[in-house]
ZAMARKE-394211 format. One line per field, with one value per residue (C-alpha): residue in one letter; residue number from 1; x, y, z. Coordinates in steps of 0.2 Angstrom, whole numbers. Example, Ala and Ser with C-alpha at 12.3 -4.5 7.8 and 13.67 -1.06 7.14 Angstrom:
% ZAMARKE-394211
type: (A/S)
seq: (1/2)
px: (62/68)
py: (-22/-5)
pz: (39/36)
//
This chain:
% ZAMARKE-394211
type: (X/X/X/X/X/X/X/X/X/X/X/X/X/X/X/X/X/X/X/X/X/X/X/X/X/X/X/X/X/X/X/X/X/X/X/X/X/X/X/X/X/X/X/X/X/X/X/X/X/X/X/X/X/X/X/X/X/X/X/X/X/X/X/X/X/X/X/X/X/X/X/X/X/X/X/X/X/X/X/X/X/X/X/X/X/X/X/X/X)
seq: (1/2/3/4/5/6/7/8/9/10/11/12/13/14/15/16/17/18/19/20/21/22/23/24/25/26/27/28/29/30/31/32/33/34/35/36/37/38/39/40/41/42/43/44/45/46/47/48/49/50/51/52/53/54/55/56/57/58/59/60/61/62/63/64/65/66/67/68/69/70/71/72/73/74/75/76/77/78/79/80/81/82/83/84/85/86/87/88/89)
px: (44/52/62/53/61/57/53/48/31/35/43/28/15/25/28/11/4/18/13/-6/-6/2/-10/0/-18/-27/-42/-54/-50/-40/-25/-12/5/5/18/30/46/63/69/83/91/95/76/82/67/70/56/50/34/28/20/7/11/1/2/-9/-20/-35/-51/-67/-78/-98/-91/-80/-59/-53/-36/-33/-20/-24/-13/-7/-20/-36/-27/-28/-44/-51/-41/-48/-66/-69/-58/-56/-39/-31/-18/-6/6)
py: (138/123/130/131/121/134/123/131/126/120/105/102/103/89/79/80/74/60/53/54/46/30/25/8/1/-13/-7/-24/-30/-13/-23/-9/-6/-15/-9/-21/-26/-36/-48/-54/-71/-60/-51/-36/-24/-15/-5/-11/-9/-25/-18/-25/-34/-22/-24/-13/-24/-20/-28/-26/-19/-20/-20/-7/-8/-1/-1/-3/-8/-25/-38/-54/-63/-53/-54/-75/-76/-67/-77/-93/-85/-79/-90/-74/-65/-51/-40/-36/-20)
pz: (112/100/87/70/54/39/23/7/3/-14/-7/8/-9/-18/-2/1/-16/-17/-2/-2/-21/-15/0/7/8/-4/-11/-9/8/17/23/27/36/52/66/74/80/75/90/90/97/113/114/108/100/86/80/59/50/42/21/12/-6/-17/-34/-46/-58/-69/-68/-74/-63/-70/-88/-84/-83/-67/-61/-45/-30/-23/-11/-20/-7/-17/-35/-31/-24/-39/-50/-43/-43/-57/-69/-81/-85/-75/-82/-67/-72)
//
């Protein structure tokens, strides 16, 4: 049997929240975390994840303000579409 790693279950809960709260997805077109490799000038592979430029903006949503976390390719296309102001924090 492989040996067991014994963590207390404070730190799983945290872990758990931390990482389920910050999704590396955007919310309007779903791009996410895309798996890949560095190469090198000699074609070494070296394994690296390409992320998502999220930023979190609020706009309003049906007269409603909603924060959300959007890449920098659907904060411009909404900036160019509807011509109205978006806070970016």
């Amino acid at each position: 049997a492989p040996a067991q790693i014994k963590t207390s279950s404070i730190d799983y809960r945290f872990m758990v929240s931390y990482f389920s709260s910050m999704a590396l997805k955007c919310e309007n077109c779903g791009k996410g975390v895309v798996h890949g490799n560095f190469v090198s000038h000699a074609k070494n592979r070296v394994k690296r994840t390409f992320k998502p430029n999220l930023q979190r903006a609020t706009i309003i949503v049906d007269g409603v303000k909603k924060r959300m976390l959007l890449c920098t390719d659907c904060l411009r296309l909404l900036k160019r579409k509807f011509q109205k102001p978006i806070t970016k924090k």
